[in-house]
C-alpha positions in Angstrom: 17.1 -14.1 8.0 17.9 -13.0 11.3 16.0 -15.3 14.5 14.1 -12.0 15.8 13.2 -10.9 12.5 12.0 -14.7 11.7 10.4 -15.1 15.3 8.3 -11.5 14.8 7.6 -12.9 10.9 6.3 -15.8 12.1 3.7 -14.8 15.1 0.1 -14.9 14.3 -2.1 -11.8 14.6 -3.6 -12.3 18.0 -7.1 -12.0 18.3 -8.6 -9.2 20.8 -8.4 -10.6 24.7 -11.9 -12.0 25.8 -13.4 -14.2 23.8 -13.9 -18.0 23.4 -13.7 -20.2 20.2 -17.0 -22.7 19.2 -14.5 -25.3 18.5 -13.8 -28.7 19.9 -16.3 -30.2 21.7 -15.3 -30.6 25.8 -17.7 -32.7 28.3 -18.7 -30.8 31.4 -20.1 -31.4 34.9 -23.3 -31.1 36.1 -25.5 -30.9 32.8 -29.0 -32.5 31.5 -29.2 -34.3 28.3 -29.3 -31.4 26.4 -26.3 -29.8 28.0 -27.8 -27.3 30.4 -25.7 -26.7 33.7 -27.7 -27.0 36.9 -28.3 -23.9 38.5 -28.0 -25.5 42.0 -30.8 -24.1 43.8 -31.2 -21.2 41.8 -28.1 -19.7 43.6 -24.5 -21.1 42.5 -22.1 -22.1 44.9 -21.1 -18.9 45.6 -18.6 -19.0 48.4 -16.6 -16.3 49.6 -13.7 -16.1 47.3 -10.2 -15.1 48.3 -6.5 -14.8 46.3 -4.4 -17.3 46.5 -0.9 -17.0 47.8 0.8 -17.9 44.3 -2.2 -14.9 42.9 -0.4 -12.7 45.2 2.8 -13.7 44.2 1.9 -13.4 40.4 0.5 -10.2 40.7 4.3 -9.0 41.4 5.8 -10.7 38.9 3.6 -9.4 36.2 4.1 -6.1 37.4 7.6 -6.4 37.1 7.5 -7.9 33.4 5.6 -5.5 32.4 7.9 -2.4 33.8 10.5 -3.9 32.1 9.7 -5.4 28.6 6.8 -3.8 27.1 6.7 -1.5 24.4 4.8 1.3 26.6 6.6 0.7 29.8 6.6 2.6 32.5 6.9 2.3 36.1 3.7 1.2 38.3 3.5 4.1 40.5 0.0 5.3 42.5 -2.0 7.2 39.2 -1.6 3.2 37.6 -2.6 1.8 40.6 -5.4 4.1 40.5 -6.6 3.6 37.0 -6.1 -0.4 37.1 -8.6 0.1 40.1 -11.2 1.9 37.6 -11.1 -0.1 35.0 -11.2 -3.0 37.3 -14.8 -1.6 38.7 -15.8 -0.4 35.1 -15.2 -4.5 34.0 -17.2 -5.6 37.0 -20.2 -3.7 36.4 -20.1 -2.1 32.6 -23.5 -1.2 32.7 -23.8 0.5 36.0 -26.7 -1.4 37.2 -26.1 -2.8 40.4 -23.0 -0.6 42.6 -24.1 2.5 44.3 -22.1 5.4 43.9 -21.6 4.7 47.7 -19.5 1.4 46.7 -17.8 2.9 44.7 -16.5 5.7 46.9 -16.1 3.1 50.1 -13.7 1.5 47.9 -11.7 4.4 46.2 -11.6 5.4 49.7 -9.6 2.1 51.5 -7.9 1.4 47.6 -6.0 5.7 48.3 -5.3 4.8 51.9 -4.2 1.2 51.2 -1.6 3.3 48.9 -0.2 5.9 51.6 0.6 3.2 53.8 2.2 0.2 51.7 5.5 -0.3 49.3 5.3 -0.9 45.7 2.4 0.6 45.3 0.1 -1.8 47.4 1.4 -4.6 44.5 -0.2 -7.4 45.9 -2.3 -6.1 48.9 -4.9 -4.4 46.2 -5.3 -7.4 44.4 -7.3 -8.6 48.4 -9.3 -5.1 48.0 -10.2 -6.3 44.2 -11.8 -9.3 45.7 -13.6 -7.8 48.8 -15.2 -5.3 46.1 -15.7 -8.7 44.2 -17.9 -9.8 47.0 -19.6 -6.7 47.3 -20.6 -6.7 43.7 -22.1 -10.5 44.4 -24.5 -9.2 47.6 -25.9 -6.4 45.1 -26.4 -8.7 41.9 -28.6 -10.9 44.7 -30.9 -8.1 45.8 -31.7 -6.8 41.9 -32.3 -10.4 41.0 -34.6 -11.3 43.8 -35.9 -6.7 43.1 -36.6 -8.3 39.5 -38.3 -12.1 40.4 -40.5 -9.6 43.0 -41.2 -7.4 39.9 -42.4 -10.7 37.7 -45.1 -11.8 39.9 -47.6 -9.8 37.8 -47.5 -8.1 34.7 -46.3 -4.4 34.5 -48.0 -1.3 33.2 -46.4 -1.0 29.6 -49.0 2.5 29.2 -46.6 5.1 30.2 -44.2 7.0 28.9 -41.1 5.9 30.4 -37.5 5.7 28.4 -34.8 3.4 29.4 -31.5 4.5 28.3 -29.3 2.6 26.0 -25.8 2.5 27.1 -25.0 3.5 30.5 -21.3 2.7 30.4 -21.0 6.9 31.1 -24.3 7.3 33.3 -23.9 8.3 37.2 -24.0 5.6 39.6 -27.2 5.1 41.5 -27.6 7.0 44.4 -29.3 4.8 46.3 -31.5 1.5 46.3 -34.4 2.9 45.2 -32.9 4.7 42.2 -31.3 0.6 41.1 -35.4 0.0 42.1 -36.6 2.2 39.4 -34.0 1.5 37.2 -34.1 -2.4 37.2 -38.2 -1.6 36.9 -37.2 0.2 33.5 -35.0 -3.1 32.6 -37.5 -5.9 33.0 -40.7 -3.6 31.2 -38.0 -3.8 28.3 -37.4 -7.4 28.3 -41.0 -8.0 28.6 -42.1 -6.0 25.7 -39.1 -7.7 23.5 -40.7 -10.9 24.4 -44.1 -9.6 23.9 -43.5 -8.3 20.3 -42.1 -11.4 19.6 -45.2 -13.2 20.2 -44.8 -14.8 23.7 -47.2 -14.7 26.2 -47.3 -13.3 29.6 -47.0 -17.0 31.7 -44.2 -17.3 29.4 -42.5 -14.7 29.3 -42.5 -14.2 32.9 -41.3 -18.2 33.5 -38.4 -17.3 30.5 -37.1 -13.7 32.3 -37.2 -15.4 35.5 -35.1 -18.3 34.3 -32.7 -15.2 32.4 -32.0 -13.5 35.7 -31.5 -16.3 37.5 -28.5 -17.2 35.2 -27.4 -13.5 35.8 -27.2 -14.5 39.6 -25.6 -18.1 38.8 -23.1 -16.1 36.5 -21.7 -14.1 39.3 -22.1 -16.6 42.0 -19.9 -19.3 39.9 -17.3 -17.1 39.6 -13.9 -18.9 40.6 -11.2 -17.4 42.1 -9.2 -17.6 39.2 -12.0 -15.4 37.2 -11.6 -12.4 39.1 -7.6 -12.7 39.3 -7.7 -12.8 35.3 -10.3 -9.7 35.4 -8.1 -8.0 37.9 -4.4 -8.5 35.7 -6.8 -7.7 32.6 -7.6 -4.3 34.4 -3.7 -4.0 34.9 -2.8 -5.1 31.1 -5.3 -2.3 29.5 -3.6 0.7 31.5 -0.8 -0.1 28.9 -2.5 -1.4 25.8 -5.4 -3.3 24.8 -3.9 -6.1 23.0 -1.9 -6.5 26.4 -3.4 -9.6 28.3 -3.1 -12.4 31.2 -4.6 -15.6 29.8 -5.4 -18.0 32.6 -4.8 -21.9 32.3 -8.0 -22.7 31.4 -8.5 -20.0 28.9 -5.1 -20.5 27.5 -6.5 -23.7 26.2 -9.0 -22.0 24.7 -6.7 -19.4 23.2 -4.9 -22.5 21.8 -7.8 -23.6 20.1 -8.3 -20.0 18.7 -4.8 -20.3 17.0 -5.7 -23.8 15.6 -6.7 -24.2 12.2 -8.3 -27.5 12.8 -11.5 -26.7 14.5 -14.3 -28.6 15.5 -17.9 -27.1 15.9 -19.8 -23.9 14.3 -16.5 -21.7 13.7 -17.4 -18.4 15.5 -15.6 -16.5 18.4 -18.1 -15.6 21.6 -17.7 -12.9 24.1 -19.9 -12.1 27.0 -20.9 -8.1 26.2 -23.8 -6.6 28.7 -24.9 -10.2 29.8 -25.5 -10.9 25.9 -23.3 -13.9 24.0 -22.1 -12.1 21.4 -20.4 -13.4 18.1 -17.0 -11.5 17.3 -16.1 -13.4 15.0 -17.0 -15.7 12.2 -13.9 -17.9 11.0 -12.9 -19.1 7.6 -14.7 -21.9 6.2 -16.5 -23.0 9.3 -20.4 -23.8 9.3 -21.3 -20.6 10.2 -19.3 -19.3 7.8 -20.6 -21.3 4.6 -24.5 -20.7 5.6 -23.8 -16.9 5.5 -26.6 -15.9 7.8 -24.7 -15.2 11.4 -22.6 -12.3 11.4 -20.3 -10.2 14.1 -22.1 -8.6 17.1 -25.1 -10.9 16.9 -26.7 -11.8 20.2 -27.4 -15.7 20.7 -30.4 -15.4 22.8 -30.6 -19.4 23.1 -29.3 -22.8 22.3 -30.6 -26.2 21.8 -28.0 -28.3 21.9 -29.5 -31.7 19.9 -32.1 -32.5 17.6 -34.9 -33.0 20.8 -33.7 -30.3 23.0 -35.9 -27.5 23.2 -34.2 -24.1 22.8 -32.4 -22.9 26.1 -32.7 -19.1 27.1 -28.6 -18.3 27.6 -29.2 -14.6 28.1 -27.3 -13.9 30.9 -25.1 -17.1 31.0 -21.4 -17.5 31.8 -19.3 -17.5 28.5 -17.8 -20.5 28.8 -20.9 -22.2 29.8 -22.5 -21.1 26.6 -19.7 -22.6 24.8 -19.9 -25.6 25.9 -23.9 -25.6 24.9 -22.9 -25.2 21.4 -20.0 -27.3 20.8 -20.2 -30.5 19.8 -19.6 -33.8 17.3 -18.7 -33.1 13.9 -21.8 -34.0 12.2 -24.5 -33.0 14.9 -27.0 -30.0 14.6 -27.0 -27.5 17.1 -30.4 -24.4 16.7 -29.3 -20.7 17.7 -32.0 -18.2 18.8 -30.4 -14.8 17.6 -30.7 -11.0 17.5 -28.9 -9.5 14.5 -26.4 -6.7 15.1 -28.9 -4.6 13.1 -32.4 -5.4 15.3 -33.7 -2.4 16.2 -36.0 -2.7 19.6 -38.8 -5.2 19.7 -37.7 -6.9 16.8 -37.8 -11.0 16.8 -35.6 -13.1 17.3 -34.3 -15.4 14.7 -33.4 -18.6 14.8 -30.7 -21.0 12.6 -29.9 -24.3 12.7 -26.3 -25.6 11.8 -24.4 -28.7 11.3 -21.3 -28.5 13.6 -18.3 -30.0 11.2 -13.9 -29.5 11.4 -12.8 -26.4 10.0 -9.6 -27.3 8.1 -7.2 -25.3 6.1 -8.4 -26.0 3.3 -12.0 -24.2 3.7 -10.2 -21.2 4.5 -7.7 -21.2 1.2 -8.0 -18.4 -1.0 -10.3 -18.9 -3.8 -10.9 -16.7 -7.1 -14.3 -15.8 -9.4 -14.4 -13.6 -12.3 -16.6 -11.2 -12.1 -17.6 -9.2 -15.3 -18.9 -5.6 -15.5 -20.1 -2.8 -18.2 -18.1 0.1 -18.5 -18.9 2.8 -21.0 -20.6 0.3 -23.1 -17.6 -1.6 -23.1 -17.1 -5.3 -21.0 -14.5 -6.0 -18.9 -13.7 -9.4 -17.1 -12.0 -8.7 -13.6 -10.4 -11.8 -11.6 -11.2 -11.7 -7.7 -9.1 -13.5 -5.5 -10.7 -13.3 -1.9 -8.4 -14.6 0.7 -10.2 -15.1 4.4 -6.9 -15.2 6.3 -2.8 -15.4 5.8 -2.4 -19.3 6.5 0.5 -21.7 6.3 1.0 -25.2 7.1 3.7 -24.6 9.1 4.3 -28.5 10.3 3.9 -29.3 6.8 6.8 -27.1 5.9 8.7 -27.6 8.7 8.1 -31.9 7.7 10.0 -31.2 4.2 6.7 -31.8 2.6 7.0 -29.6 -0.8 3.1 -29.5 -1.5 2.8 -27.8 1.7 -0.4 -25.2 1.5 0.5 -21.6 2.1 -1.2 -18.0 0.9 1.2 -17.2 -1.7 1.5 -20.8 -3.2 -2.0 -20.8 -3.6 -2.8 -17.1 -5.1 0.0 -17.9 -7.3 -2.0 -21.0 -8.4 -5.0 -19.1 -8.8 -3.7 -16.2 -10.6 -2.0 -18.5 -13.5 -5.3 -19.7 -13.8 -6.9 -16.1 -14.2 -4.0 -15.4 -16.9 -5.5 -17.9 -18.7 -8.9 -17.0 -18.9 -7.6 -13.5 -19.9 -8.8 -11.2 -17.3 -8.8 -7.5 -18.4 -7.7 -6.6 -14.0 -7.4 -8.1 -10.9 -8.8 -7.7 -7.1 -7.7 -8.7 -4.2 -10.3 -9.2 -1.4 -8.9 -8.8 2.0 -12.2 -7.2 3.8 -12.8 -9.4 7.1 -9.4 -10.7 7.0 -7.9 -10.2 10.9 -4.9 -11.5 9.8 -2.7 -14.4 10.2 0.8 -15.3 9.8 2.6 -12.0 8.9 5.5 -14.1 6.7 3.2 -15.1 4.1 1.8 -11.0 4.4 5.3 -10.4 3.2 5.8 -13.4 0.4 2.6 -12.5 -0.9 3.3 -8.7 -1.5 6.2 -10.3 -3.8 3.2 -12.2 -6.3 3.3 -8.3 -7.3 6.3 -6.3 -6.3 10.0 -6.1 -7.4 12.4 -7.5 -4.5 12.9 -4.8 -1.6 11.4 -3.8 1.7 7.8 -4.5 3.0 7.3 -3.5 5.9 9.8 -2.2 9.1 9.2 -3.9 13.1 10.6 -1.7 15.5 10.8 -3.8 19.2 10.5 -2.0 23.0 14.7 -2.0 23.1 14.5 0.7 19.8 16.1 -2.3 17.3 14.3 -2.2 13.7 14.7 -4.8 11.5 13.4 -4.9 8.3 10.9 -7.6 6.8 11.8 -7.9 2.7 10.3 -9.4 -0.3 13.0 -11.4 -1.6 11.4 -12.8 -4.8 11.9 -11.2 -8.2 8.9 -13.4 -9.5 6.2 -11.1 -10.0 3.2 -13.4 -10.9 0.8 -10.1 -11.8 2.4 -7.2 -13.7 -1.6 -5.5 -14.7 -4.0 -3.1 -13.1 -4.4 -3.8 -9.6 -7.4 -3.5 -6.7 -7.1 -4.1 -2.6 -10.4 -4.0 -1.0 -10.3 -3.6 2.7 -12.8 -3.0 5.5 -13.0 -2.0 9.0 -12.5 -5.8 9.5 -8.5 -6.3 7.7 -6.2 -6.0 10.5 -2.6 -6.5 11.2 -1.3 -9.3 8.1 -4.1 -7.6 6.3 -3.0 -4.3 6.5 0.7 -5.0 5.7 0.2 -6.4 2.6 -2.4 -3.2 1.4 0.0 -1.0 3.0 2.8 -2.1 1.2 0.9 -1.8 -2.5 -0.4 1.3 -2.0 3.3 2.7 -0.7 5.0 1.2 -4.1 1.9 2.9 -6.2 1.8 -0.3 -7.5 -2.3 -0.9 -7.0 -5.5 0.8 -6.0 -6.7 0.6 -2.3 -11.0 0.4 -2.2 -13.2 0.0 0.7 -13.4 1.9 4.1 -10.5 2.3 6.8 -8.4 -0.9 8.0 -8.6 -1.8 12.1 -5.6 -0.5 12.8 -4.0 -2.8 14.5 0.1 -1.9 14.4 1.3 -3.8 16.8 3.0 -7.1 17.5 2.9 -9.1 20.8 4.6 -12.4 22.4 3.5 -14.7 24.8 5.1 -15.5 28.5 4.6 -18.5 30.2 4.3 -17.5 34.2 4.9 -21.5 34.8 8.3 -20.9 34.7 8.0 -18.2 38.0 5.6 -21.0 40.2 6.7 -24.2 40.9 2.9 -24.6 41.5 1.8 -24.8 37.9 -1.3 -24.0 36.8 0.1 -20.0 36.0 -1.1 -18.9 33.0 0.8 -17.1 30.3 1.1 -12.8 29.4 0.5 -11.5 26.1 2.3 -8.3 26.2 2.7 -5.9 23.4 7.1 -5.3 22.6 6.5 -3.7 18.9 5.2 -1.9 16.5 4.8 -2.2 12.3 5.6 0.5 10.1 5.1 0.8 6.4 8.0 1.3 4.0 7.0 5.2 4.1 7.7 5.1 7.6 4.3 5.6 8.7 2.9 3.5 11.5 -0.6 1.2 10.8 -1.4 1.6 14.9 -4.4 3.2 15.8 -4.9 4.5 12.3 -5.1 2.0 9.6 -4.7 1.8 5.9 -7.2 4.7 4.7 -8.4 3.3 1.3 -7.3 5.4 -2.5 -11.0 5.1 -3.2 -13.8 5.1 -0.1 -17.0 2.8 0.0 -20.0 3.2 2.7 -19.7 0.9 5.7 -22.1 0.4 8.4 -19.7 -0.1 10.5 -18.5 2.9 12.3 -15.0 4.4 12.4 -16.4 5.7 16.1 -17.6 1.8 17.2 -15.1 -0.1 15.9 -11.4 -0.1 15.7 -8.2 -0.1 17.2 -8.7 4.1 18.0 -12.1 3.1 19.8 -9.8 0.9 22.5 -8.6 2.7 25.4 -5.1 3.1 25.6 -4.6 1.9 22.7 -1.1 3.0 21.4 -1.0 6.1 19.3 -0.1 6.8 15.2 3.4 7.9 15.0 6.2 7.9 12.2 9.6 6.6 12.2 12.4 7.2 8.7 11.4 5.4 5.6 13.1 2.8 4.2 14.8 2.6 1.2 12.1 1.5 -1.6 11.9 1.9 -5.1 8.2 2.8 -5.4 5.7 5.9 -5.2 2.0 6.3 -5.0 -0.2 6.3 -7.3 -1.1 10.3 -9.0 -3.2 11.8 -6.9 -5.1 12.9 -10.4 -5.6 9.5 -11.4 -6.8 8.8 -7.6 -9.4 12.2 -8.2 -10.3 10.7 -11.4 -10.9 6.8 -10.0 -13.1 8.4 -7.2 -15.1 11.3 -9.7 -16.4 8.1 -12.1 -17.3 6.3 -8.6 -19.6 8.9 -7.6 -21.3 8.9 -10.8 -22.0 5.5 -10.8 -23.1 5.4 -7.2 -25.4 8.1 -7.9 -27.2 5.8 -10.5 -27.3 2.4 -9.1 -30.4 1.4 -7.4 -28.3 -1.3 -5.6 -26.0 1.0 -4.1 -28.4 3.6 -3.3 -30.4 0.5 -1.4 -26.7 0.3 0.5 -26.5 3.3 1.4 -30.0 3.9 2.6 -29.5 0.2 4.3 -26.5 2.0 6.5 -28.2 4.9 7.3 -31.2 3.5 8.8 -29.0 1.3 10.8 -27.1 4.2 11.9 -29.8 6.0 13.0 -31.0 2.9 15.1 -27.2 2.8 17.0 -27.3 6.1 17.1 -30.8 6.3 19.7 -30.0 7.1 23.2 -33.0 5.8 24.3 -35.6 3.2 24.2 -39.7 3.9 24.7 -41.6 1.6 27.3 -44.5 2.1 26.0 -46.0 -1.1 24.6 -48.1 0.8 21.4 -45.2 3.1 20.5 -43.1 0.1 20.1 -45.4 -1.8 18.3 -45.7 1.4 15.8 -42.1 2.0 15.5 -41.7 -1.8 14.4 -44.6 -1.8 12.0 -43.0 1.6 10.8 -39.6 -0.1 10.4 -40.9 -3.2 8.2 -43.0 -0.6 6.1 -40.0 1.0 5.1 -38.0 -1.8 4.3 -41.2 -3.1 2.3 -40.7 0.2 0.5 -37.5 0.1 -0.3 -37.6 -3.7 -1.8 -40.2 -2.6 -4.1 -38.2 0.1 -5.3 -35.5 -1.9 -6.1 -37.9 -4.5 -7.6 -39.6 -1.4 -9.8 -36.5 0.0 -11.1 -36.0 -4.0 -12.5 -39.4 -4.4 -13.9 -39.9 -6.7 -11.4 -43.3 -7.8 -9.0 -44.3 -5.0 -6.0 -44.1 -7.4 -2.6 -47.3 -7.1 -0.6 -45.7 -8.4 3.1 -42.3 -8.3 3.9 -42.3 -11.9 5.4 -39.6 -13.3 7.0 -38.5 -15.7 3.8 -39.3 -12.6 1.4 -36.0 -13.2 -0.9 -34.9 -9.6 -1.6 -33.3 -9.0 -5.5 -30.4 -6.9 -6.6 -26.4 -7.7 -5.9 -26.0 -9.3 -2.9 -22.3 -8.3 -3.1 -22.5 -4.4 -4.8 -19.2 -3.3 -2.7 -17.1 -5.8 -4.5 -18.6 -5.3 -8.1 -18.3 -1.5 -7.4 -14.6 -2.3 -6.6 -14.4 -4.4 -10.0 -15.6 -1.5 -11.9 -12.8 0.3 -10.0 -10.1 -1.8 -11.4 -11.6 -1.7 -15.3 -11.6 2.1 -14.5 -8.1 1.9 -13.4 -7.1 -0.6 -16.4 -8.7 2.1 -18.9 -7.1 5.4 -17.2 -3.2 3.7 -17.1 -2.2 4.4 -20.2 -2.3 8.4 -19.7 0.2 7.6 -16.7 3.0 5.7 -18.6 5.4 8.7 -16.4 4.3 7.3 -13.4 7.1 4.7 -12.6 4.8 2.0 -10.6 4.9 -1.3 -11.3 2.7 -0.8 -13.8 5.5 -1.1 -16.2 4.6 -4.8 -17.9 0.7 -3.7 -18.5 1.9 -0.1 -19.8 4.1 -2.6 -22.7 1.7 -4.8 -23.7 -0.8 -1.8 -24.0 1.2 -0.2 -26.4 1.8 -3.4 -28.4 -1.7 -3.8 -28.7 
């Protein structure tokens, strides 16, 4: 195998830029027993911050990278200087609640004249203008916070009729004081009334926001030079791609930690998003994980750290300082206040308490179940084999060791044990699945294809190398399911794309991420004789499937589509901006075709009719809708009794549609929808729906014996029977 081809084969799916692992516990300065940082005075330490001369100096050396090796280079001329100074303003204040328009045009203003009258672009020099706007951002957080303590010292009228609007990432700036005045006036009524329909009372909840927005101002105060360098060459890295990034030493460690799979703590990935601590992740195998309860984009509200410690407000809170909260010994308990991606305003919080333990390979192997299901009378038994990531013990293999653990050794293991409990179709369950390590993507697509190509990597210099399946051993000739979700990514959507371009299985779920692309890491160490540099992730190629079609931006679009509540418009590698487009390149030369688009028609017709039918996905489906319609508001109410109504009206119609469900099983009518109400019905309806799929599929394939998949096996033993 060529040492390109085996260096791209071998790089792990890198995650999204941003975000922090829960993983090995790391002691820090300045906290209580319970692991709160001191707030020093309310204030931080807040001193003027300025670049450094080896900043300055990197600034131009990234530049120049970046020119010359990435896959969307281009020179850094004036309308890139430009836009890496929007998005650096748009990443300081997201929500546009605390620059006036007037900052904003003061520093358009010097960034445009800085340009006319320096080289390269003002390389360098703007990186000084980043952090004077910096500073200015710092002076405005101090007046809303000590607007906002003002606004605390007595209750507020919550009898009006006042809206506060949801996302502001596209509203005007304010146009003056007063306007951030009323507008800051809007944002603590909200708060209150969250913490007011969750049962707190005033002295209370007026101690707890004052707390929250004094951690807004020790956020920003905090900030270290090194912060707003990394926010600044983050600003640079998304005018080219978003996967694109500078990592900074410390969180290159933490990026390290990511790409572990020896982990120590909850197993979650956090990202700060509108002053929330959001969960992006749930890993493999890890405690949050196994309990089942946390999932992405839920809001961790607070954090007792110990068994004594009383729960922590972290709203507000620096990322990494929320981190550090969490972590801790394998074999402690850490309790997380949450709001669920699906809380619609005024809803409680929830709270969880998990046992922090090492996430090893091992919890995050592939693992099968049968699941059986009716068909026409008939029963079918249909093996599942849910895989969580593409692992590989790479120091294992690398040691000799022959019992090394890997994707494909495993799901070969698992599938001669399915053989032998005579399952009638098989399903592989990729949805969540970001990825991993893109060799086993390509050994495992030969568990079920004849030898030949898998998929094609072109690099930034226009050299394509193609990735091949060099086993002949197909461990699974029968009928054949992928199920994907907005969630499969990168290794993920390889290994569908590859099935569904030899016809050789059915595809079932919603749209993959879309993520195409394949990056490599620079250390900037080797440039300063400082240290301390930091390392660029920059993006120098692209995947394409054997049909020549690119996965960037677009995905694997599913044979068969499910519901999601996920939006394709929320979520996805087409939702990031400049995020590299579709395009096509030649196909290789394969021996496959996909699968009839009659039988396709045929698959999806006997879907719909079930669907129709099934009070557990109808439940789904009405599920997704409401929660639509809640991400969908533009616009809150700050009137205390309309949100009070809208909440009672919300648990009346999930009461409702639990005893419908529980009717059309002759079961008991609930009379409360309490918190610990267990609901009935399949938890899991996607992936039975899917198994029903694949007996569909196994039943239709003998009208298709022309089509020349690699079906061919099945099709035989068919006709022998």
């Amino acid at each position: 195998m060529p040492r390109k081809l085996k260096t791209a084969l071998t790089l792990f799916a890198l995650a999204l830029t941003g975000t922090v692992l829960l993983g090995q516990p790391s002691h820090a300065e300045g906290k209580d027993v319970c692991g709160v940082p001191a707030l020093e005075n309310g204030n931080g330490n807040g001193e003027p911050l300025s670049p450094s001369e080896q900043q300055l100096f990197l600034d131009r050396v990234v530049t120049g990278l970046l020119e010359q090796h990435h896959l969307n280079a281009h020179r850094f001329d004036d309308r890139l200087a430009r836009e890496v100074l929007e998005n650096f303003i748009e990443r300081t204040d997201p929500g546009r609640y605390y620059l006036t328009q007037s900052d904003v045009d003061e520093f358009r203003h010097r960034h445009n004249e800085l340009l006319k009258n320096s080289d390269r672009h003002g390389t360098g020099q703007r990186i000084e203008l980043a952090f004077e706007f910096f500073e200015r951002f710092r002076e405005r957080v101090n007046e809303r916070i000590a607007f906002s303590t003002r606004f605390l010292e007595e209750a507020p009228d919550l009898d009006g009729n006042e809206e506060l609007p949801i996302d502001r990432s596209e509203a005007d700036w304010a146009a003056s004081e007063a306007e951030l005045d009323s507008l800051w006036a809007k944002r603590v009524k909200n708060d209150v009334i969250g913490l007011t329909l969750a049962g707190r009372e005033w002295d209370d909840i007026a101690d707890t926001l004052t707390r929250r927005y004094q951690n807004l101002r020790r956020n920003v105060s905090q900030s270290s030079r090194n912060d707003v360098f990394e926010m600044f060459m983050n600003a640079h890295t998304l005018t080219l791609d978003p996967h694109t990034a500078y990592f900074s030493p410390r969180n290159m460690e933490e990026f390290e930690i990511r790409m572990s799979l020896s982990l120590e703590g909850i197993g979650a990935a956090l990202q700060s998003m509108d002053e929330y601590v959001t969960i992006t992740e749930i890993l493999p195998g890890g405690p949050a994980d196994k309990d089942g309860t946390l999932r992405p984009q839920d809001r961790i509200t607070g954090v007792a750290a110990r068994d004594k410690c009383e729960i922590v407000d972290i709203v507000g809170w620096r990322v990494d300082d929320a981190v550090q909260l969490i972590r801790g010994p394998e074999g402690t308990k850490v309790r997380l206040r949450y709001l669920p991606a699906d809380s619609v305003p005024g809803d409680p919080e929830k709270t969880i308490e998990l046992v922090r333990s090492e996430v090893q390979l091992e919890q995050q192997a592939a693992r099968k179940l049968i699941r059986d299901v009716e068909l026409n009378g008939e029963s079918h038994r249909i093996g599942v084999i849910q895989i969580p990531t593409f692992y590989m013990d790479f120091q294992a293999r690398r040691e000799g060791k022959e019992d090394y653990r890997s994707t494909t050794r495993d799901v070969r293991r698992l599938l001669r044990e399915l053989k032998e409990e005579e399952v009638d179709g098989l399903l592989v369950d990729l949805r969540n699945n970001g990825g991993g390590s893109l060799m086993e993507a390509t050994e495992l697509a030969g568990v079920f294809l004849d030898s030949g190509p898998v998929v094609q990597l072109l690099d930034s210099r226009g050299n394509l190398e193609i990735a091949a399946n060099p086993d002949d051993g197909r461990e699974w000739d029968g009928p054949l399911g992928v199920m994907i979700n907005r969630f499969s990514a990168s290794a993920s959507e390889i290994f569908a794309g590859a099935i569904q371009d030899y016809g050789r299985g059915v595809v079932i779920g919603s749209p993959s991420y879309g993520k195409g692309t394949i990056q490599n890491l620079f250390d900037l160490d080797r440039f300063s004789n400082q240290g301390e540099a930091g390392q660029l992730k920059f993006t120098i190629g692209k995947f394409y499937r054997v049909n020549g079609d690119s996965m960037q931006h677009r995905g694997v679009l599913p044979d068969v589509q499910l519901p999601s509540a996920v939006s394709l418009d929320d979520f996805g590698e087409s939702t990031k901006d400049n995020a590299l487009p579709w395009d096509q390149i030649d196909a290789a030369d394969y021996d496959g075709e996909p699968i009839p688009r009659s039988l396709i028609e045929a698959l999806g017709e006997a879907h719909g009719k079930r669907a129709s039918s099934d009070i557990d996905f109808s439940t789904l489906v009405d599920d997704i809708r409401q929660y639509r319609e809640v991400q969908e508001r533009k616009s809150i109410s700050l009137n205390l009794e309309t949100r009070k109504q809208e909440q009672d009206q919300l648990r009346e119609r999930r009461l409702a549609q639990e005893n419908v469900r529980r009717a059309a099983r002759g079961e008991a009518a609930l009379e409360d929808m309490e918190e610990d109400s267990e609901t009935t019905g399949d938890p899991d309806i996607l992936l039975t729906e899917s198994a029903r799929i694949v007996a569909n599929l196994a039943a239709l394939l003998p009208q298709y014996a022309e089509h020349e998949s690699r079906f061919a096996a099945r099709r035989q033993a068919l006709r022998q029977e």
